[in-house]
N, C-alpha and C positions, 0 to 999 in steps of 0.2 A: 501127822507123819512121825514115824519113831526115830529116836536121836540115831544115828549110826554108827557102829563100832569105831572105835576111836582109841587110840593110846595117846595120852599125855606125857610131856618132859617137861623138867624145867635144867637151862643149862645158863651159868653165864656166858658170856660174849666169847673167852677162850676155852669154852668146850664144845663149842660148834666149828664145824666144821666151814670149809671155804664155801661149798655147796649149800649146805644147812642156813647161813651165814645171806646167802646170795638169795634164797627160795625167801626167807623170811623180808628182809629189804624189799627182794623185788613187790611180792604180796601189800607190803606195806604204802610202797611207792604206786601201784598199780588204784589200789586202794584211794588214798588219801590225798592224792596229788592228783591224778590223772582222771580218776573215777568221778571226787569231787571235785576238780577243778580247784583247786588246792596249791597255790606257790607255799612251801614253809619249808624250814630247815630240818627238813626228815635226819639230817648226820647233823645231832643236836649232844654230843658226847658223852648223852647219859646212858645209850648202851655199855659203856662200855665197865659201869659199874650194876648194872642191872643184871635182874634173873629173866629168860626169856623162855614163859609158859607157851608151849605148842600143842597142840592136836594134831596126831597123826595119823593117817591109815596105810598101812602098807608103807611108809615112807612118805607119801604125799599129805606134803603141807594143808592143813584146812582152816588151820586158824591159830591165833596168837595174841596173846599180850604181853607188855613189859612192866617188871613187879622192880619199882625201886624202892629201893632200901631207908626205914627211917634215919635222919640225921641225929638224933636223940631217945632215950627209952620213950618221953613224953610223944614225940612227933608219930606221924602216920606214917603208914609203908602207902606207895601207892601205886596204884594201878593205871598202865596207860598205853596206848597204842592198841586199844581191842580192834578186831578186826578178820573176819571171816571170809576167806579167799568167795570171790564171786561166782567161782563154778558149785562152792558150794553151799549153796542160800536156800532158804527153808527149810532148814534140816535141825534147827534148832542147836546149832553150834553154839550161838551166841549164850544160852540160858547153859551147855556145859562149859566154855573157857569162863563164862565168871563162878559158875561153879569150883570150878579146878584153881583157878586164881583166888577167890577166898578163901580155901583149905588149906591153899599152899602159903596165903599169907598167915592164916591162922597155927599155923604150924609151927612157922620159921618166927611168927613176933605174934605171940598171944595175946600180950599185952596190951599191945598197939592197934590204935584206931585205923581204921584203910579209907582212904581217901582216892577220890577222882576227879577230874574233871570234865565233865559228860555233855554232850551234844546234847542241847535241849532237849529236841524232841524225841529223846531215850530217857528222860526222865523216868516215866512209871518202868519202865523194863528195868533200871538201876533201883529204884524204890523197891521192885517184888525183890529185890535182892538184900534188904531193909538200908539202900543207903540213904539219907536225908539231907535233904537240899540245903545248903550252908549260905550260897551266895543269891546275890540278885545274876541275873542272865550277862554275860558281856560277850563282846565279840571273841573269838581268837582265830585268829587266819582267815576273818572275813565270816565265821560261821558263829551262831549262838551257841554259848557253854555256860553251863552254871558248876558251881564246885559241890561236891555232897561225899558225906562222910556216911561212915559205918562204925559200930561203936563197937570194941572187943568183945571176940567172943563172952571171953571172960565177965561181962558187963552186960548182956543180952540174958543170961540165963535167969 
């Protein structure tokens, strides 16, 4: 199936709107909490220094992640809270928001490694994306995650 038109942003926290602001949350909580059966503190205060990449069509939300900012030139930017609204699945969202979230980390911190923390069983999906598994598996919020990093563009070529 072919990817679907789609426009991307990326806005922090105060350039989203109340609406923008409420469709992303909601997605997110619909997602991760309700979907997976998921208790965790989704209002965890690092939106509110994050960049928040979205796929859009027409206005309507399809997908999202949250790009935070390295704390040092050395540290990673990372990536986190991916997550593809459930009306729209198979549609290969998922292979553009980490497209569009790579660029856009690669843009804004060249330098810098991109790091995640991935649902195990996304592993090879985070791999075609060249990131490499850093940790052993541990729990977080009840579900298997391992950590895996991607090395600067800069450093790939």
């Amino acid at each position: 199936m072919a990817t679907p038109a789609y426009m991307a942003d990326l806005k922090g926290l105060d350039e989203l709107s109340a609406r923008e602001l409420y469709d992303l949350l909601r997605m997110r909580v619909d997602v991760f909490v309700v979907e997976q059966n998921c208790s965790y503190a989704e209002l965890d205060g690092k939106d509110i220094d994050a960049l928040h990449l979205r796929l859009l069509d027409d206005g309507e939300l399809l997908g999202s992640t949250r790009l935070l900012k390295p704390y040092s030139a050395q540290d990673p930017v990372k990536i986190g809270r991916v997550v593809v609204s459930p009306t729209h699945r198979g549609k290969r969202l998922g292979d553009a928001l980490m497209t569009e979230s790579i660029a856009a980390c690669e843009r804004l911190y060249p330098e810098n490694p991109i790091a995640l923390s991935a649902q195990a069983h996304l592993r090879r999906f985070y791999e075609s994306f060249g990131f490499m598994k850093t940790s052993e598996e541990y729990l977080e919020d009840g579900i298997p995650h391992l950590d895996m990093v991607r090395q600067p563009a800069t450093q790939l070529a």
